[in-house]
N, C-alpha and C positions, 0 to 999 in steps of 0.2 A: 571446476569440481567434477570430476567425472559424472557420479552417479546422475550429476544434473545435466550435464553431455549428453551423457546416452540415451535421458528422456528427449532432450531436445532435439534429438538422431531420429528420432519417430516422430515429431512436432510434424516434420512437415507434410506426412502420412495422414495426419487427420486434419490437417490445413486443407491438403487436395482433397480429400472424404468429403468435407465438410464443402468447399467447393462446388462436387459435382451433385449433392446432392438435390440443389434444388432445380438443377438440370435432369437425373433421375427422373426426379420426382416429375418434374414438367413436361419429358418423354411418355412416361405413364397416364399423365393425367391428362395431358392432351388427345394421347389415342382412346383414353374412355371419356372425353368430352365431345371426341371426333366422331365414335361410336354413337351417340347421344343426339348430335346434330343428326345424323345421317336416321339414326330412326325418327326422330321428328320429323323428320323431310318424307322417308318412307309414310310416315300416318297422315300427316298430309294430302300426301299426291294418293294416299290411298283411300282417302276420305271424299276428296275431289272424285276420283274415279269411279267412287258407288254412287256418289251422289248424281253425276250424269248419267249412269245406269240405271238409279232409280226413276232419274226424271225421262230417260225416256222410255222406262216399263210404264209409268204414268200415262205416256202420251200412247200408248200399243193400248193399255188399257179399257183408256178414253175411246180408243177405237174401237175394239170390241164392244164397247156399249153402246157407239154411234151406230156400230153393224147390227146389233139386236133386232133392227125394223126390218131387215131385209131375209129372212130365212124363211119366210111364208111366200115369199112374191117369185116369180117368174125369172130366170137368167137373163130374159131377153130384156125386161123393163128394170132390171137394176143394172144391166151392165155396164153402162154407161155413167151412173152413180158411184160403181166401185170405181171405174176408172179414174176420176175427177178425183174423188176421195186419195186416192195411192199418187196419186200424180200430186196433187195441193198440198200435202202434208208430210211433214220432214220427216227422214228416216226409214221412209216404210217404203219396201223391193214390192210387195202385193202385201190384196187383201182377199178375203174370199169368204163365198158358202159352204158350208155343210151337209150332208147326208149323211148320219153315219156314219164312216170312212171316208165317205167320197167328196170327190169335191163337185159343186154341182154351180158355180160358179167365181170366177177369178178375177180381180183386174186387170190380171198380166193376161190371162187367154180366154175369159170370158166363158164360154159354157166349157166343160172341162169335163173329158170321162175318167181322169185319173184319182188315185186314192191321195189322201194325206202323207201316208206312210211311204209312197212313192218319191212325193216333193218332200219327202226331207232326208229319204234316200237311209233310213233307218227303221226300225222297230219302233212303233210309236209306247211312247213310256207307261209306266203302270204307275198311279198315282192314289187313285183312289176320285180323284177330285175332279169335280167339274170345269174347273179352270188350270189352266200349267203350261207354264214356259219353258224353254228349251233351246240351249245353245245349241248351235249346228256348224261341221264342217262348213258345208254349202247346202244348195238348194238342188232340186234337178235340172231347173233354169239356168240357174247361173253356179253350177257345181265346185267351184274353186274359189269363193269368196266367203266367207262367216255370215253367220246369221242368226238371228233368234227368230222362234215365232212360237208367238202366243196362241192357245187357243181355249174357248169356251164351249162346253156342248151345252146345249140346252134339252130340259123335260122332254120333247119329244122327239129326241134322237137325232135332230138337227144339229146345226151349228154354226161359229165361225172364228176365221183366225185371221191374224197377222202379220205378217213376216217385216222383219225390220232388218236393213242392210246393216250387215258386223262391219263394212268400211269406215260406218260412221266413226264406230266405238273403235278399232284399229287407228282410225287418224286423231282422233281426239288422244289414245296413248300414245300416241307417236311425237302429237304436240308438246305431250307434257315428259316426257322422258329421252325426248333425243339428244337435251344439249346434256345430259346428267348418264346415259346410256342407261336408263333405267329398263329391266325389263320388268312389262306388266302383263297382266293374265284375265282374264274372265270367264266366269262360267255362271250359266244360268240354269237351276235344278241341277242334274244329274248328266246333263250335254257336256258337249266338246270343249274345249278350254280355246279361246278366243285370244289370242298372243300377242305382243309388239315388244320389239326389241331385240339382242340377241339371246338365242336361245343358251347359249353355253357363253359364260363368262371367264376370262383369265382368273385362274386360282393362283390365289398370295398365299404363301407360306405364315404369314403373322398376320396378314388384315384379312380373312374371309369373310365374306357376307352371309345374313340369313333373310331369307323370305321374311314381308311380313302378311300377314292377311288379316283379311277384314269381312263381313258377313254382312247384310244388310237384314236389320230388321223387320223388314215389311217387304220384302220379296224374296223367294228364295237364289240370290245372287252371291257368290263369295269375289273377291280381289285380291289377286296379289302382287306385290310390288318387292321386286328384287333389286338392290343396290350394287354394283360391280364393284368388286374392292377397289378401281384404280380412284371409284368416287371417296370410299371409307381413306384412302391415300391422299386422296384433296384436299381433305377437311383436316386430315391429321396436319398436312401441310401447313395449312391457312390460320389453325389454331397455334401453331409451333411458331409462325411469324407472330403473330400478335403477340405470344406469352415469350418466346426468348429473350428481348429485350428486357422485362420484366424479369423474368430469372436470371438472365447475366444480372443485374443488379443484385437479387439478392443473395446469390452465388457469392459476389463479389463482399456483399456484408455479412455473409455467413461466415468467408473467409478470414474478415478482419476481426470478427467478433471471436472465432476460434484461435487464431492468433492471442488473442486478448487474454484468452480465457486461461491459455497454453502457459502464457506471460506469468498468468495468476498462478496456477497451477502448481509450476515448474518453478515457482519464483523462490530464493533462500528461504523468504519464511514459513514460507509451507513448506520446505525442506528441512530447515530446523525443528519448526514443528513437529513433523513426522519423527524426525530423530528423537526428541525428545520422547514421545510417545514409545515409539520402538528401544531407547536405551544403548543409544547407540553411544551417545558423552561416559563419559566419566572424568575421574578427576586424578591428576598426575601433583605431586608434592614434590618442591625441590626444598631441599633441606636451606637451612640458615646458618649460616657460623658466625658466635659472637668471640671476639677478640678478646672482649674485658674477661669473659667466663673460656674461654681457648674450648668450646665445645659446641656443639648445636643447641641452640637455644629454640628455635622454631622452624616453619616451613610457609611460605605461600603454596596456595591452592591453584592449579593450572588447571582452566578446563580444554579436555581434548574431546576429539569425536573423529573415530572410526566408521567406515563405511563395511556395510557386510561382507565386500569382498574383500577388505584387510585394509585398504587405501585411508590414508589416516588423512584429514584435509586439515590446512593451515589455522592456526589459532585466529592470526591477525586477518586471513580471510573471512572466515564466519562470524568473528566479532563485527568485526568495520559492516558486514552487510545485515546481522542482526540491529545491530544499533540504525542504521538508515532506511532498513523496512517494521520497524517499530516493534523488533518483538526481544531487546534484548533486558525488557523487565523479565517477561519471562522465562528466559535464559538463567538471568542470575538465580532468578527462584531455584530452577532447576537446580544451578550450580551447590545452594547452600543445601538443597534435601540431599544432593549426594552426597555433600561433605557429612551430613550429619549422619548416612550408613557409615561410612566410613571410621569415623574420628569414634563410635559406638564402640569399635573391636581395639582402639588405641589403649595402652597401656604406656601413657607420659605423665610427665610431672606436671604438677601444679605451676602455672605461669607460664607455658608452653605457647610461643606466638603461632598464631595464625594471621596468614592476611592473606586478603583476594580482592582481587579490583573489585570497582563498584562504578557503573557510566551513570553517565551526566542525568540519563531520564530515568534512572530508576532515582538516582539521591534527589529528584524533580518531584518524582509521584509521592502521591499522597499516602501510598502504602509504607514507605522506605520504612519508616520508624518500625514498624509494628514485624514486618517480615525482615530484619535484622535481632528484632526482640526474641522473636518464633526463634529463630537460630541460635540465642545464645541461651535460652529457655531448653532448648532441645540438646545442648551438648555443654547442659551447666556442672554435672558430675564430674566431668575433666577439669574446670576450674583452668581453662584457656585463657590468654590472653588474643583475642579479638582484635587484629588492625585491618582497618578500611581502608583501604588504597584509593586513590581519586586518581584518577587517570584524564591525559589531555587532548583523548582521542575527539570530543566533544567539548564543547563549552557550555558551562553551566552560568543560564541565564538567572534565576532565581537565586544570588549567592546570599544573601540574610538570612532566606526564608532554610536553605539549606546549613547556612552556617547554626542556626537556632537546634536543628535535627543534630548536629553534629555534636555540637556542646553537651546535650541530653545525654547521644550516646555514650561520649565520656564521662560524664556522671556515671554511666552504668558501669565502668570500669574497662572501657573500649578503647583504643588509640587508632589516630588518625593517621595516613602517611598520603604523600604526595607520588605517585609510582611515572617515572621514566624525566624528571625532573630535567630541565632546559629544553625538550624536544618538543615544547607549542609555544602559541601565544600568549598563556594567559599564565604559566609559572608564577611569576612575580606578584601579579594579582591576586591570586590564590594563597602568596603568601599571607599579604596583606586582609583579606577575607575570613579563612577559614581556621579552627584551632588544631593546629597541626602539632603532633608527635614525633615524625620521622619524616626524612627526605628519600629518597632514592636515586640516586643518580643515574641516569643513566648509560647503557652501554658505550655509547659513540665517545660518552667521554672520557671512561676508561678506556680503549680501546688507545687513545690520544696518548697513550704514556708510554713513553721512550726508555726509560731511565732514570736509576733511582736521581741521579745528579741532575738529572733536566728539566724543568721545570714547564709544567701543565698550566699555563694560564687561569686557562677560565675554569678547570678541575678544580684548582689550587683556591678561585675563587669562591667556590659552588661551596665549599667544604668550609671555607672559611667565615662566610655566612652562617652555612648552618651553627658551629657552633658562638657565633655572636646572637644567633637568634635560640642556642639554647634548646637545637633541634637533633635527636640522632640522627647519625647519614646508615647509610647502605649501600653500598655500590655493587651496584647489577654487572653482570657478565663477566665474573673475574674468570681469564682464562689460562693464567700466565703467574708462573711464581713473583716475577719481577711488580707484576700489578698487584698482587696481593702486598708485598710488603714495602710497597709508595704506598697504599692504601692505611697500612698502619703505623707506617711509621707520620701520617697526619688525624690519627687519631679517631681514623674512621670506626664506626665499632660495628657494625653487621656484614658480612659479605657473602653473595649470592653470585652462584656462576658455577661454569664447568668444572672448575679448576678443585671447585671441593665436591661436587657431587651434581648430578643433572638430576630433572626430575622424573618421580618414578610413579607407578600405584602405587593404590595403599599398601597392600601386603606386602611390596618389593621393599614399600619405606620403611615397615616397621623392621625388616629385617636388616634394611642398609643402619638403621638407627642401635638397635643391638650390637651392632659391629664397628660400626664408626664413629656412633651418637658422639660419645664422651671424647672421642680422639684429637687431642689440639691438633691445628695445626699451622706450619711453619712456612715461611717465605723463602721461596729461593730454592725448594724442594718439592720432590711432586709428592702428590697426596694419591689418597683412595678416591678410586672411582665406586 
């Protein structure tokens, strides 16, 4: 079927969509999970980071209040004190006295003429406060290594401070960021930023990193810790192994499910369906010619269905797939609401046959009676003759329960006919079952006929039955003057086929019927098309 081709031409477009999607998705979502990791790690290490910061402004602290005792006393009788003191306890480059500016004793040099502002080799800070830290390039002792120092003034202009080596706080970021290339930062107050790491990272075009920083509540300390994209690349990595397997599977079931879905979708009966909805069917009438009356007596209903771009698809195709995807009740529904526009605009006589097949699961369901009733309810003004075709496309498994429906409808003035008669298994059975009015034979077995002189077996047979059983025939597919007049000369009395007229629309047929309705015709002679 084309139309259903061509969706199936795109099938495999949302098969691979569907696919990659949860690959997509798992590219995305792993690098804002890898993102996610990596700041976790950043507040971390950057939590860890203040918190050695704080504990050793604690331990600078401590010492400053250990030093309190000593700014009344003599350089000479504490120097020895401070030394012990700077030597014993971890972190700390000196300690020292106060004057003022000045320093008036040290652990590193002991009586000392120099200022504060000299040892730290900068402008000493404007704070307001009695106490304030301060990160440092260097010292003037040791001027190319960090440092901080603490310092207290006391009430009477005294004071003291404490320097604490930044190698500490350098190797301790070195520990924690070397195998990860993190770089980290400190600063304490308004001083110099205390470093490790590299200073300039390789910039990714898609993974760049941001600083994160951190402040410490109870000292004026801030931290920052930078993540080098190739780390934000590791994790996107590492997350991408764990989760691909996972998404190849559901890739792989997104796939099948889409497929499925494609199946459903694209399947005849949602194609019929749609048709129906859309109006695509209609219904083609091939005229009947009765021999006893030499004129049309009726027509069977043929459902067709065109495609919007003219392509008209096979009767026997969209039946056989309506009936095996379970929607050819509604089908026929469809079929009798068109006949009934249709046969509205008719201008026939009273007695007028009509017949259209009927499968196996609609004469099954529980509706038949009532949506055969609707239909002859709906085009009772025309005073038709209604025949029900039973077709062997199917086997009808309920045959009482349907023969009981069938007897009603002929009460109601309906005839039954048997349509394509020798071409299944259950013919003979069906004779024997159901109340039947008319046979049909069909094509393959006219088709068989040679000669008026030669003799059709099992034709000869089919015919001979019917009228022992008292049944009219009709033989299907007459194409050929010679078949039409074997045909009558055994007393066949309906005949359907090329030979007298093909089938048409409605409006075509009312006007083939104005012209040709009443026209006997003859054997051995061509007719009107």
């Amino acid at each position: 079927m084309p139309l259903r081709k061509k969706r199936r031409d795109f099938g495999w477009l949302y098969i691979v969509c569907a696919g990659l999607l949860p690959l997509v998705l798992g590219i995305v979502c792993t690098a804002i999970e890898a993102r996610h990791m990596v700041r976790q790690q950043q507040v971390a290490t950057a939590t860890i980071l203040l918190a050695q910061a704080e504990k050793m402004s604690d331990n600078a602290w401590n010492m400053i209040a250990e030093l309190g005792q000593y700014p009344s006393r003599p350089c000479s009788n504490i120097e020895q004190h401070l030394q012990r003191i700077g030597t014993l306890n971890a972190y700390f480059r000196s300690v020292g006295i106060l004057q003022g500016d000045n320093i008036t004793c040290s652990s590193a040099y002991g009586i000392s003429d120099g200022t504060l502002e000299a040892m730290m080799m900068r402008p000493l800070p404007i704070t307001g406060k009695a106490s304030w830290s301060l990160s440092l390039p260097g010292t003037s002792g040791v001027p190319h290594r960090p440092a901080v120092i603490f310092v207290r003034q006391l009430p009477d202009s005294s004071g003291v401070w404490a320097v604490i080596d930044g190698q500490y706080l350098m190797d301790f970021m070195h520990a924690m960021g070397e195998s990860r290339g993190y770089q980290m930062s400190l600063q304490f107050g308004e001083g110099a930023i205390i470093a490790s790491g590299k200073s300039e990272a390789p910039v990714e075009r898609y993974m760049q990193s941001t600083p994160f920083q951190r402040e410490s509540q109870r000292y004026p300390i801030r931290v920052s810790v930078i993540v080098p994209p190739a780390e934000l690349i590791a994790a996107w990595r590492q997350a991408l192994f764990i989760f691909l397997p996972m998404a190849s599977i559901f890739s792989i079931m997104l796939m099948i499910l889409t497929a499925n879905w494609l199946r459903r979708r694209i399947s005849w009966a949602d194609e019929i369906r749609r048709a129906m909805r859309n109006r695509q069917f209609s219904v083609h009438y091939q005229p009947v010619y009765n021999n006893t009356l030499a004129r049309c007596s009726g027509a069977e209903a043929l459902l067709r269905w065109q495609l919007p771009n003219g392509e008209m698809v096979r009767p026997d195709i969209f039946i056989t797939h309506a009936e095996s995807e379970g929607v050819i009740v509604d089908l026929t529904r469809h079929l009798l609401e068109l006949m009934s526009e249709d046969i509205a605009s008719w201008p026939v006589m009273p007695g007028f046959h009509l017949g259209f097949n009927l499968a196996a699961d609609h004469l099954q369901h529980a509706d038949f009676t009532q949506d055969i009733m609707q239909f002859a309810q709906a085009i009772r003004d025309k005073q038709m003759l209604i025949t029900l075709e039973l077709t062997e496309r199917s086997l009808i498994k309920d045959g009482e329960a349907v023969a009981r429906k069938l007897r009603f409808l002929q009460a109601q003035g309906m005839k039954v006919a048997i349509d394509d008669f020798g071409t299944g298994h259950c013919s003979l059975s069906y004779l024997m079952t159901f109340p039947l009015d008319y046979l049909k034979i069909d094509r393959g077995f006219i088709n068989a006929i040679e000669g008026l002189e030669i003799e059709t077996p099992v034709l000869d047979a089919i015919i001979n039955l019917c009228h022992k059983l008292k049944l009219e025939v009709l033989g299907e597919g007459v194409e050929t003057a010679l078949q039409l007049t074997y045909l009558q000369q055994r007393q066949v009395t309906f005949i359907q086929g090329y030979y007298y007229a093909r089938p048409v629309a409605s409006q075509t047929f009312l006007r083939w019927m104005e012209e040709h309705g009443t026209q006997p015709l003859s054997g051995m002679t061509s007719a009107p098309h």
